[in-house]
Short mmCIF file of the C-alpha atoms (twelve columns), coordinates in Angstrom:
data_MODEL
# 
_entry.id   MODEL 
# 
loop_
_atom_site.group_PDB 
_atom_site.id 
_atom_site.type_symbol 
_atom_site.label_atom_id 
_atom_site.label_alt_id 
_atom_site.label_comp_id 
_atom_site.label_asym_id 
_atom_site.label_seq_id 
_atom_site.Cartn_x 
_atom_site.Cartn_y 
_atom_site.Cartn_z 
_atom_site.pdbx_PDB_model_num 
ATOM 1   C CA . UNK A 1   -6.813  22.732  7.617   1 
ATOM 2   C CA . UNK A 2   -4.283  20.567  6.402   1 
ATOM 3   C CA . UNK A 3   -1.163  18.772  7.917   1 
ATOM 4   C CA . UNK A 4   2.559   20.372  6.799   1 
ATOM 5   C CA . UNK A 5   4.945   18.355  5.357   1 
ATOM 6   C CA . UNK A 6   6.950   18.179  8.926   1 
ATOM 7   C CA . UNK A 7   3.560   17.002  10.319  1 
ATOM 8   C CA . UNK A 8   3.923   13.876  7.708   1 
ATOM 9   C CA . UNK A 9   6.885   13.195  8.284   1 
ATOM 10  C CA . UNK A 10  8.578   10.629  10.965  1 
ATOM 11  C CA . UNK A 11  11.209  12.104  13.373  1 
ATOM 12  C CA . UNK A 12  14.175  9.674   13.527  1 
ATOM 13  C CA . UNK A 13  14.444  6.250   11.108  1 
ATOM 14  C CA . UNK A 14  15.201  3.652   13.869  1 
ATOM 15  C CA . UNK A 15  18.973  2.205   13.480  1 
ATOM 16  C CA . UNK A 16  18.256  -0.871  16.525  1 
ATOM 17  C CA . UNK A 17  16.500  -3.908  16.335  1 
ATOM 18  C CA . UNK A 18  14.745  -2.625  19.424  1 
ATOM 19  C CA . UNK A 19  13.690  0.633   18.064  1 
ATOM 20  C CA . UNK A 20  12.510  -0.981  15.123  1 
ATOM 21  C CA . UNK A 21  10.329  -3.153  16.912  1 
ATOM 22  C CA . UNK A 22  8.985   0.173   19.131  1 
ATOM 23  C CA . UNK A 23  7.897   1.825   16.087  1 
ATOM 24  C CA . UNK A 24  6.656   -1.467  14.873  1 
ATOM 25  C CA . UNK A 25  4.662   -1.694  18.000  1 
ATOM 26  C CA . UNK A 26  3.698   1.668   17.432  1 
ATOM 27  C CA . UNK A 27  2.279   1.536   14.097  1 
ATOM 28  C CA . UNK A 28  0.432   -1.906  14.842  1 
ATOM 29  C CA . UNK A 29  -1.332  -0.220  17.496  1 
ATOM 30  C CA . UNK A 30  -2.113  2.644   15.730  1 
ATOM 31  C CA . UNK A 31  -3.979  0.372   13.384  1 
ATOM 32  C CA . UNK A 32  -6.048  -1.024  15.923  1 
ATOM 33  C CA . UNK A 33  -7.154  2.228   17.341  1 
ATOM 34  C CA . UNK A 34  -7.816  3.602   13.788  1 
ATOM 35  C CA . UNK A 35  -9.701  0.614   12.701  1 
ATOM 36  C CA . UNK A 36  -11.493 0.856   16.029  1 
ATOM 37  C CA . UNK A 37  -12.274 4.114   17.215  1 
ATOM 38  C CA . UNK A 38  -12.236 5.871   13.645  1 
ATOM 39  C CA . UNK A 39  -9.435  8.740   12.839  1 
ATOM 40  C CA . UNK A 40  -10.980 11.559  15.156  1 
ATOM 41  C CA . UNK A 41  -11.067 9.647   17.813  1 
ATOM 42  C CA . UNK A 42  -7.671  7.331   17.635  1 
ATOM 43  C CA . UNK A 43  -5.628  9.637   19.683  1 
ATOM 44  C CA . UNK A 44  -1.898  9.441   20.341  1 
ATOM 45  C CA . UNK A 45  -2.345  8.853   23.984  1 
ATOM 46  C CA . UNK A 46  -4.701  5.927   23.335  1 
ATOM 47  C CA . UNK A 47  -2.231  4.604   20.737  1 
ATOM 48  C CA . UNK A 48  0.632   5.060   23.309  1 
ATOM 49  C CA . UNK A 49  -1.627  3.029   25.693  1 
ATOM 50  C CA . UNK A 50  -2.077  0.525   23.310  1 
ATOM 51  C CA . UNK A 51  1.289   -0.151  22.442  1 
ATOM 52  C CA . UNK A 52  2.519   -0.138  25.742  1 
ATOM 53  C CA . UNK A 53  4.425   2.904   25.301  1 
ATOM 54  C CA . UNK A 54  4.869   5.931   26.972  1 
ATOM 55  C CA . UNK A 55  3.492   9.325   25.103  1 
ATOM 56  C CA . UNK A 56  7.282   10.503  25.166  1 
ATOM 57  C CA . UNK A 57  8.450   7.700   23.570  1 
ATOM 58  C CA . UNK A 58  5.681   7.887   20.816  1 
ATOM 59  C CA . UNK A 59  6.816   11.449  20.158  1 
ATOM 60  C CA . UNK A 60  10.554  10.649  19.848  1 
ATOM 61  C CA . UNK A 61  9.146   8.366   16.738  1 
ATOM 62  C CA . UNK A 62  5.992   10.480  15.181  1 
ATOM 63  C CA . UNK A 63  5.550   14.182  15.328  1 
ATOM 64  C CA . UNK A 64  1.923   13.267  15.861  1 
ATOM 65  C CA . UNK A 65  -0.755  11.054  14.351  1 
ATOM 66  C CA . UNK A 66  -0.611  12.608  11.180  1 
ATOM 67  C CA . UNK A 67  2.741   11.154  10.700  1 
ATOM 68  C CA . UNK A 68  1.782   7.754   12.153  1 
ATOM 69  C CA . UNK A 69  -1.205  7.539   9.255   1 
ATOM 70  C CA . UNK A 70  0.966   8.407   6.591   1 
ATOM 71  C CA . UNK A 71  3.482   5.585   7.969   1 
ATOM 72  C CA . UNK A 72  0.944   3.302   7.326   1 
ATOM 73  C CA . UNK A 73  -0.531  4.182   4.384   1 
ATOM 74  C CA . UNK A 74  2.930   3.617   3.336   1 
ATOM 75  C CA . UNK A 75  2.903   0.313   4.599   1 
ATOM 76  C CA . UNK A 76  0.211   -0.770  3.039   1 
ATOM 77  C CA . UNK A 77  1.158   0.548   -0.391  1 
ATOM 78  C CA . UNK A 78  4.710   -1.099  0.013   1 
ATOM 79  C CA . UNK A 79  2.650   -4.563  0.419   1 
ATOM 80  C CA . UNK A 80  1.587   -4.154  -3.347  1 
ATOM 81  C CA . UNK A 81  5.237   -4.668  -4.214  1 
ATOM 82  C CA . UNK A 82  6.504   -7.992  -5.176  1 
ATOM 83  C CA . UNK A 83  10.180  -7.889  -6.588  1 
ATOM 84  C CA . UNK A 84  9.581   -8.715  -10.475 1 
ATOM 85  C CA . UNK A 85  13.204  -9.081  -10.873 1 
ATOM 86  C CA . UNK A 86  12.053  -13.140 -9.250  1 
ATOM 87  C CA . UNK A 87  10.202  -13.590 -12.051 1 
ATOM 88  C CA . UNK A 88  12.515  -12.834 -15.030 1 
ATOM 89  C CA . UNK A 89  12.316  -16.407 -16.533 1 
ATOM 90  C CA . UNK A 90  8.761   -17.629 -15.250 1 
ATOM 91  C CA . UNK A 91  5.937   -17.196 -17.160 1 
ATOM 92  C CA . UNK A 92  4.286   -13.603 -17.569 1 
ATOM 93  C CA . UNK A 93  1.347   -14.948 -16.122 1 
ATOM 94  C CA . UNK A 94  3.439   -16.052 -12.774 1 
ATOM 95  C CA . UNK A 95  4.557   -12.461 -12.515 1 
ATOM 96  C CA . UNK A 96  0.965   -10.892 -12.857 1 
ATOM 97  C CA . UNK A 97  -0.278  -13.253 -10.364 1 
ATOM 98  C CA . UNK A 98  2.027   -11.978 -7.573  1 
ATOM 99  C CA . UNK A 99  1.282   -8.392  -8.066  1 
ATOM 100 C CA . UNK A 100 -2.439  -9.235  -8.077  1 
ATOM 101 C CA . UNK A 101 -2.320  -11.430 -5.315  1 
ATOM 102 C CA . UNK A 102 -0.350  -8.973  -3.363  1 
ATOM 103 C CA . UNK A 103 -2.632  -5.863  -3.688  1 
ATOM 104 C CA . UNK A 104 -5.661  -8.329  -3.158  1 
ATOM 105 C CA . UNK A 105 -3.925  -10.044 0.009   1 
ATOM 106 C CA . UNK A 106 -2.836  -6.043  1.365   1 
ATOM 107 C CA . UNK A 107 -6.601  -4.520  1.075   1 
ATOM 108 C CA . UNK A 108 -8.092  -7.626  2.336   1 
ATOM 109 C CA . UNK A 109 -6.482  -8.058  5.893   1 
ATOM 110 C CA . UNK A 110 -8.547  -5.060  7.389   1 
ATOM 111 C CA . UNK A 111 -11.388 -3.113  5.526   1 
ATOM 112 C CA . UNK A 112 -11.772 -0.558  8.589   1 
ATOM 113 C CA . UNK A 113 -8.411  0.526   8.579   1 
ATOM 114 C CA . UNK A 114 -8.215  0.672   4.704   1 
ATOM 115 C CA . UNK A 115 -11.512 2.963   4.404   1 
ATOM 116 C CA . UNK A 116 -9.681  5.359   7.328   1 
ATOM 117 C CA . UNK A 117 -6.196  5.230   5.262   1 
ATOM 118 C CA . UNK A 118 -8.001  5.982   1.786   1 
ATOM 119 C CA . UNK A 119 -10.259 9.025   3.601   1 
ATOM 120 C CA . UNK A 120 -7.605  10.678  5.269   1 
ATOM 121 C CA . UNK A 121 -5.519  10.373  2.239   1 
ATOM 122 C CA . UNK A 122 -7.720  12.110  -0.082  1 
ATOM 123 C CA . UNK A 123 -8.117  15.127  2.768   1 
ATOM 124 C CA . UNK A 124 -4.308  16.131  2.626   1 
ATOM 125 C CA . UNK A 125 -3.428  17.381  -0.758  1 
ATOM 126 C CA . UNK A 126 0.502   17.380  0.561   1 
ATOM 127 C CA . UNK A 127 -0.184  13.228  0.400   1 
ATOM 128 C CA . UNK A 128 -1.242  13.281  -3.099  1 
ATOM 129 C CA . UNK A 129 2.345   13.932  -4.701  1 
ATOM 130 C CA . UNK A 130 3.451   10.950  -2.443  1 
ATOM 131 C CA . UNK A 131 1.282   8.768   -3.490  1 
ATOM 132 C CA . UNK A 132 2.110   9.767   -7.644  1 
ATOM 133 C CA . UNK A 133 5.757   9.483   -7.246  1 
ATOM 134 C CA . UNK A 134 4.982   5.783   -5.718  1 
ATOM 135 C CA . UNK A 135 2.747   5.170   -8.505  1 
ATOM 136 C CA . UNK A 136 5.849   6.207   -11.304 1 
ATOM 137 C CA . UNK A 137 8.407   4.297   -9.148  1 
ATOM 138 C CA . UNK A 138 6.372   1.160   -9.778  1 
ATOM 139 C CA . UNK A 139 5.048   1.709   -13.144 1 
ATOM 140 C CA . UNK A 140 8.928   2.403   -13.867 1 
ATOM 141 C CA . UNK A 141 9.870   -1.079  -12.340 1 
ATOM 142 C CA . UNK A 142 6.731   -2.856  -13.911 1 
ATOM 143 C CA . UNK A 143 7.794   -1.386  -17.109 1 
ATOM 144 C CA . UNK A 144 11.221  -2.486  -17.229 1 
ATOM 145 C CA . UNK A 145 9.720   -5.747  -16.369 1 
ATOM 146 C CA . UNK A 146 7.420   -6.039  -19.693 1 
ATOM 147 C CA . UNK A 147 10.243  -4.743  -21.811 1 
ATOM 148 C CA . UNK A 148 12.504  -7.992  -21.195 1 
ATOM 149 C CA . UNK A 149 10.113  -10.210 -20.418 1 
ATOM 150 C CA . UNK A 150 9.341   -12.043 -24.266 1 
ATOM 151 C CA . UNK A 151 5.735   -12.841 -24.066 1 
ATOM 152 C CA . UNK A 152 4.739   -9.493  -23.792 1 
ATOM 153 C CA . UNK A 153 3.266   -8.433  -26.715 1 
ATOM 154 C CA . UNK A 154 1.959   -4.638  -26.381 1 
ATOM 155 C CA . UNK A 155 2.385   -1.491  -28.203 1 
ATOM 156 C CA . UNK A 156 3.455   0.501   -25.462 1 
ATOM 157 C CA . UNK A 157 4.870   -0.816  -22.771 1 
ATOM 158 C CA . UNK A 158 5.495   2.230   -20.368 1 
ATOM 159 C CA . UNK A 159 1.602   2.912   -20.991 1 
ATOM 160 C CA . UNK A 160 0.697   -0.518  -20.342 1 
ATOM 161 C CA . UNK A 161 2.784   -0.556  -17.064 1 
ATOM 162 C CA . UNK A 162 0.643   2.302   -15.917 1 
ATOM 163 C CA . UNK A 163 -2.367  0.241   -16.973 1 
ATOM 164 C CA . UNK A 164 -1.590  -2.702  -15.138 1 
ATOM 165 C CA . UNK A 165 -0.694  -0.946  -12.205 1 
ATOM 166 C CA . UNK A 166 -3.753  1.008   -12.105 1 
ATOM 167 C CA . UNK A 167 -5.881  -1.519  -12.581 1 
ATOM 168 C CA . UNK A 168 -4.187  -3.836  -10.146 1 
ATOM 169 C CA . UNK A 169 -4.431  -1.227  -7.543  1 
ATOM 170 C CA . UNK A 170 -7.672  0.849   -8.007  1 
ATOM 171 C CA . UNK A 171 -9.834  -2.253  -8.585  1 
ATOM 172 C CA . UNK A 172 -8.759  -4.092  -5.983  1 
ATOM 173 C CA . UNK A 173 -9.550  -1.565  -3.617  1 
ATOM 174 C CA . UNK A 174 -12.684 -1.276  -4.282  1 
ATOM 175 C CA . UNK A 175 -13.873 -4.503  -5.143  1 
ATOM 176 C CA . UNK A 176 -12.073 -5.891  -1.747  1 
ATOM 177 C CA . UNK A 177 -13.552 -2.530  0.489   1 
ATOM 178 C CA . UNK A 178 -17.153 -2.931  -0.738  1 
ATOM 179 C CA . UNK A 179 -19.835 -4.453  1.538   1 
ATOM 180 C CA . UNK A 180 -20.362 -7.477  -0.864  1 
ATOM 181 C CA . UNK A 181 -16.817 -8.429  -1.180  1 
ATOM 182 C CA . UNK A 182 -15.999 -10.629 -4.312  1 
ATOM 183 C CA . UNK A 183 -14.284 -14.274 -3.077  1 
ATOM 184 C CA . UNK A 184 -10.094 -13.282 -3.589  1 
ATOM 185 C CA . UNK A 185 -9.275  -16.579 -4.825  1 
ATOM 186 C CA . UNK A 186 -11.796 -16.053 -7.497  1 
ATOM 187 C CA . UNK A 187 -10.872 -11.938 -7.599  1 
ATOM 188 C CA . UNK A 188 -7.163  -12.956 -8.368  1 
ATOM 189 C CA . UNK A 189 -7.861  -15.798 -11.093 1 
ATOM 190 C CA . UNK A 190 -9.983  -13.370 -12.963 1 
ATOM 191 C CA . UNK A 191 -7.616  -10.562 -12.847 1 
ATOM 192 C CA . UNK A 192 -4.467  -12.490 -13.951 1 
ATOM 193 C CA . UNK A 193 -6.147  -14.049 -16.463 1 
ATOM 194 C CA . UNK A 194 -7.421  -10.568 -17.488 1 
ATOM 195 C CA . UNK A 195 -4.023  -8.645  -17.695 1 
ATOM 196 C CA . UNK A 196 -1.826  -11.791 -18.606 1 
ATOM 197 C CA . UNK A 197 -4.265  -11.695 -22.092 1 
ATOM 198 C CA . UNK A 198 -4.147  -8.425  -22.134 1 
ATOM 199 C CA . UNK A 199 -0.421  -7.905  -22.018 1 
ATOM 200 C CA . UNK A 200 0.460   -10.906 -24.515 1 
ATOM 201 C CA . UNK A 201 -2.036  -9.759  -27.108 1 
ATOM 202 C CA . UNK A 202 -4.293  -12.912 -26.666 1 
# 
């Protein structure tokens, strides 16, 4: 059985600095349990407990843990983000070396929680659209990117946004979440230098 979209979804957006930092509070704790106890057994009331909440004010946040997951899963992906616009007269390999070294700093903070996030994700098919229309919204940006930027040198630059961004994000995952970890200094020198001659036609 399978969350509904309601399930997913948070109950109220907070507005206050202190209800921002209660669902922050939330949401930190709820990695800790996750990362800790595994999905199953990561409750609400032992994520309530953790926080330092009460279960009633958890539930005036999150319809349930469902929704708390799918918070940070979208955490995490948001983490993979650097604002490209920064880099509109830097070097293209500058640019590629902050989206690389973001996705490689976001999966390597905490494996555990990153192996629950990417299991649960793949259990609820109403996730899956979620996670495609994040994956357009940052080919789109990444592509607007390579179209101004004048050492790009590619035939297609919406397809090679959706290469890049791919790559950046699928094989970091799993090079970063396997039990010989490569060194991320050496991880992120390797992929830049990958994509940047890749993307220039070197």
């Amino acid at each position: 059985m399978t969350p509904d979209d309601k399930q997913l979804q948070p109950r109220k957006t907070p507005r206050q600095v202190r209800a921002e930092l209660t669902r922050r509070r939330i949401l930190t704790a709820a990695a800790h349990v996750f990362a800790e106890q595994g999905y199953a057994a990561g409750t609400t009331n032992r994520i309530a407990e953790r926080a330092g909440v009460s279960i009633g004010s958890l539930y005036q946040y999150f319809p349930g843990k469902d929704a708390i997951l799918v918070a940070l899963l979208g955490d995490h992906l948001a983490q993979e983000t650097p604002d490209l616009a920064e880099f509109s007269g830097s070097p293209l390999a500058d640019a590629v070396r902050a989206m690389v070294h973001a996705a490689v700093h976001s999966h390597s903070g905490d494996p555990e929680l990153l192996g629950v996030l990417m299991q649960q994700a793949l259990r609820w098919p109403e996730i899956m659209p979620m996670m495609a229309e994040l994956q357009r919204q940052r080919a789109a940006e990444v592509h607007a990117f390579l179209d101004r930027h004048p050492e790009v040198d590619v035939a297609d630059p919406a397809i090679a946004a959706n290469l890049v961004v791919t790559t950046v994000g699928v094989v970091t995952h799993w090079l970063t979440a396997a039990p010989a970890a490569l060194d991320p200094v050496s991880l992120e020198d390797e992929m830049t230098t990958m994509l940047t001659r890749y993307l220039t036609g070197r």
